[in-house]
Every structure is written in structure tokens, then in C-alpha cells.
N, C-alpha and C positions, 0 to 999 in steps of 0.2 A: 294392110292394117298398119298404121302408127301405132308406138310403142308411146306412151301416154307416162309423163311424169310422177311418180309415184311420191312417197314421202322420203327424203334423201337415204335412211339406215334402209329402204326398202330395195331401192333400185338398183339394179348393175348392170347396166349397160354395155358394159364392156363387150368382146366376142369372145369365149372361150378359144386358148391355146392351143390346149390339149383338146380330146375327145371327153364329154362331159356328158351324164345324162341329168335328163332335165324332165321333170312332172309337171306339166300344165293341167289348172283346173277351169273348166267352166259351169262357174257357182250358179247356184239357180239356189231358192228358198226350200225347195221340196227336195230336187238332188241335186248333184255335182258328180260331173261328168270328167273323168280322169283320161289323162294320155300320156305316154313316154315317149322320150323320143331320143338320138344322139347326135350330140352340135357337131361333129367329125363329117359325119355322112347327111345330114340335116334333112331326115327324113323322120315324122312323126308317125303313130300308130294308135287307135283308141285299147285303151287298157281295159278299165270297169267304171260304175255308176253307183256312187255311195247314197245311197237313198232315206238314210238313218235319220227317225226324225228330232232326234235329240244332238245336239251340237257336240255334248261330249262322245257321244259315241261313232259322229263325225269325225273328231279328231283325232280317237282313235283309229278309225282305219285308215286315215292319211297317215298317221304314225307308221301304222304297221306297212302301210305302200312304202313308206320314206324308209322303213328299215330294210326292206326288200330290195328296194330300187337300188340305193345311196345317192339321188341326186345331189348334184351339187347345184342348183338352182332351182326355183321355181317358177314360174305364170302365171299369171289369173287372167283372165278375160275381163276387160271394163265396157259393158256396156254402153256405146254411144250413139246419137243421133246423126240424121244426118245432117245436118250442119256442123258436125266433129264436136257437137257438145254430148255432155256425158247424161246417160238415161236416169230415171227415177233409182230403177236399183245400185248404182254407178256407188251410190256411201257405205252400199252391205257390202260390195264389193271389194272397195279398199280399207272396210274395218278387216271382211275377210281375209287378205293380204296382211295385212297388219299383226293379224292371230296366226298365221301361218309364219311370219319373223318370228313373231315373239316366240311360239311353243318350240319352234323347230331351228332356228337359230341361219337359216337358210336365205340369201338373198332372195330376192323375189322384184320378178319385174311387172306391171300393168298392162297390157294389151288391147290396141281396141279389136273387140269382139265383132263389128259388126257382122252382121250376115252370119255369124257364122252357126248357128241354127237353120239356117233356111239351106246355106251350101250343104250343110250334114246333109238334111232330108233330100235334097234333088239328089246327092252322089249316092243315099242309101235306095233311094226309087229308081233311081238308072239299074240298079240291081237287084232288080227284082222285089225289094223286099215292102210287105204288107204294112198299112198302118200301126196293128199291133207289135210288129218287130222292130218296126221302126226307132217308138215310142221306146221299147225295151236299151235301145243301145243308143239314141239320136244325142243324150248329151255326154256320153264318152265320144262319138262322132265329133263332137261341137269342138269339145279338148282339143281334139286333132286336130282339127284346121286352126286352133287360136295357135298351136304350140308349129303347126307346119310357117305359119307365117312369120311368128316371131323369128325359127329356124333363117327362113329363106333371107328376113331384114338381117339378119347377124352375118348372113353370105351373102348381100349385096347381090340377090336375083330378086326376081320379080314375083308376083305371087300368080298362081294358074295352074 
């Protein structure tokens, strides 16, 4: 996954120093799918799935994640095609980004997402798990692998 230029006060590129955690979201209109993870050990994990159909009470509970957590960055997954150009939702995405600086004051970097719906459900079906469980957890899954990859490009390994 390439890490997709965002709007300059948004991106940080940089690789964390020190040990940082970091919240990656994979936006979706209905929910968004959360994951943590820490840049030292750069291993991600699916957190929870904010479902809330109202934006502010979306941003509430990214609030209360970010108070919980203390990331000191954030992720979003940017939807793109395969030609590396960016999807229909690719603009909710980086307003989403956008509202996530401004409320939260937090860097934040773009991600391309692709696949990473489809890798969630093969890694949750490898395990057993049924359609309707699936569905229950697939875009906290999704997070993970946006925020595992981003991890692995900030350590210069490979993504697998």
C-alpha cells in the first residue's frame, strides 16, 4: 500500500523515534472500523467499529478512543483503484481526514486502502468465522491491515 499525499498541515511522513501509538480508521459511510497499533514493534490489532449514524456522535467516540489511546498520529485508509487512482469515496475520505486534524489537532497520514476489505474477510474466513461475524468485526479488520501496512512502509519491510 502507498501512502497517498494528503493536504500538507495533514501529513507526516516522518517514522516515529520513539515508540508511538497510532489509531488508523477505515471510513466507510455506515461505519468505521478502528485499529491501534505501536510504531516500536509495528504490529497492528483491530480495536472496535463505530457504527453511530450521526457524525457527531462519530466524533465523539473517536474522541473518547483518542482520550484513551493518546495517539500521537492518525490513518485513514484512501480508497483507490487499480490504476492507483483514488475511488468515488476517495473526497469523504480526505474531508474525513481533514475533520479528524481539525477536531483533534493530531497529524494524520492517507493510505492507500486497497484490498484491504477483501484481505480482512479471507484472514477472518481462514478462521473459522461465519458471515454474520464477519460483518460484525470486518471493518475493525479492514483498520488493521491499513494501519499494519502503513507500520511495515515506516519500517522499510514488505507487506505479507
Amino acid at each position: 500500500m502507498r501512502e497517498h499525499p494528503a493536504q500538507p498541515a495533514l501529513l507526516s511522513a516522518q517514522p516515529a523515534a520513539a515508540s508511538e501509538t497510532i489509531l488508523a480508521f477505515d471510513f466507510g459511510e455506515k461505519r468505521i472500523g478502528v485499529a491501534v497499533g505501536e510504531s516500536l514493534v509495528g504490529i497492528a490489532r483491530p480495536l472496535t467499529t463505530i457504527a453511530e449514524p450521526a457524525s457527531e456522535a462519530r466524533f465523539a467516540a473517536i474522541g473518547r478512543l483518542i482520550g484513551q489511546w493518546q495517539p500521537a498520529r492518525l490513518v485513514v485508509g484512501l480508497p483507490c483503484n487499480d490504476e492507483a487512482g483514488e475511488h468515488a469515496i476517495g473526497t469523504r475520505c480526505r474531508r474525513f481526514a481533514n475533520q479528524l486534524h481539525g477536531r483533534f489537532g493530531l497529524p494524520v497520514a492517507l493510505v492507500d486502502e486497497r484490498y484491504s476489505s477483501l484481505e480482512a474477510d479471507a484472514a477472518l474466513k481462514q478462521q473459522g468465522a461465519g458471515w454474520r461475524d464477519r460483518k460484525a468485526v470486518i471493518d475493525a479488520h479492514a483498520a488493521k491491515v491499513i494501519l499494519q501496512a502503513y507500520l511495515q512502509e515506516q519500517h522499510g519491510t514488505a507487506r505479507g
